[in-house]
N, C-alpha and C positions, 0 to 999 in steps of 0.2 A: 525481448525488448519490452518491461515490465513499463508501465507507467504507474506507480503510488501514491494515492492523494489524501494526504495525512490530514484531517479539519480540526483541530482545536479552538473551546470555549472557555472562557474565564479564568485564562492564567495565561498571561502575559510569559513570554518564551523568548529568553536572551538571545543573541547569535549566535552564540558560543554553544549552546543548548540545542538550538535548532540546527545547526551543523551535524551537531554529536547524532541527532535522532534521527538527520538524513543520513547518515553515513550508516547507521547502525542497520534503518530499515534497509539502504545497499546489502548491507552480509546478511542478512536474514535470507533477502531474494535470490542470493547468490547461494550460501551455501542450503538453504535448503528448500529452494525452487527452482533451484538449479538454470539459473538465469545469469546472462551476463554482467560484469559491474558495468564493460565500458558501455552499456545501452542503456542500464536501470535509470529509469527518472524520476525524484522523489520531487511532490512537491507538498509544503507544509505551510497551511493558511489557518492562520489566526481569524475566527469569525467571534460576532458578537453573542453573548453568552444571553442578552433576552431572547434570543430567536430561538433556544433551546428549551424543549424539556424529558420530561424521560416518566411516563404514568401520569403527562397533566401537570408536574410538579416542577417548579425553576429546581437548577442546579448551582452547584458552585464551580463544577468544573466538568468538560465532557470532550470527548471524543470518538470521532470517526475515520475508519481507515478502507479505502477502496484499492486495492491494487490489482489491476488490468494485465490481461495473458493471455497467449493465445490456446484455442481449445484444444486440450486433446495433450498436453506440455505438459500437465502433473496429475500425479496420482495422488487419490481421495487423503493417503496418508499425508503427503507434502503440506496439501493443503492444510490438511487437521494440522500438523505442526509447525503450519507458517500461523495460522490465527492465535493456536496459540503463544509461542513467542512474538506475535506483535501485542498482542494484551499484556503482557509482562512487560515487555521496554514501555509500551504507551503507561502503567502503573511504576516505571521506575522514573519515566521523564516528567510525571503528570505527579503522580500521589494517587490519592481517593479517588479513583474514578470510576461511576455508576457499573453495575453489574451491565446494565444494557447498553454497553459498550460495543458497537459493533465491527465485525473487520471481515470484511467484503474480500473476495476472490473473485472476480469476473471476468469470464474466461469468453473471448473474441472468438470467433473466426477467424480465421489467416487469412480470406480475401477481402476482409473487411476492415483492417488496421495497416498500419505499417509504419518507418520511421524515412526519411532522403529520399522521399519519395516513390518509395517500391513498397509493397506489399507483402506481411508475412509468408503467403502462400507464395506469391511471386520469388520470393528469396528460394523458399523450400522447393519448389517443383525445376529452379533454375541450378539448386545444389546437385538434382538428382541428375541432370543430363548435362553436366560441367564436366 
């Protein structure tokens, strides 16, 4: 049950574009974080680009990617190759965007999250004596 929260600065992002890049970050989480579609929840916010900078310096354009998981759900590889195909789609939807671009994996506890009210761990430990 991935939650991803995509932050975009100083490029104004059509609907049609913002769909494409929610759906896209969906297969990424799916096939190689190996996470469900029907739970992944992307969300992509456009924020103000003076609030940003990167070494002290204004930008023209910037981005941030946090996608939430629970611990102990992927291996160090996955991860290595989820950040990097999300830098590659955030530079195919984006253009130029800063080396210090960053894309976050942080990884919950199972009794600490959950989605309809029950808890990853609560799901997991109710799988095992189902």
């Amino acid at each position: 049950m991935p939650f991803v929260h995509v932050i975009i600065a100083g490029k104004s992002i059509e609907p049609e574009a913002r769909r494409l890049l929610q759906q896209e970050t969906t297969v990424l989480m799916n096939t190689i974080m190996r996470k469900r579609r029907e739970v992944t929840a992307v969300l992509v916010e456009e924020v103000d680009l003076s609030g940003w900078t990167v070494g002290g310096e204004p930008l023209e354009v910037a981005a941030h990617v946090e996608a939430n998981v629970t611990l102990g759900t992927n291996t160090a590889e996955e991860k290595q190759r989820f950040i990097e195909a999300m830098d590659a789609l955030l530079k195919k939807s984006l253009g130029g965007i800063p080396s210090a671009t960053y894309v976050i994996v942080r990884e919950v506890e199972a009794d600490a999250w959950g989605f309809g009210g029950v808890t990853q761990e609560y799901r997991r430990t109710n799988a095992m004596t189902a």
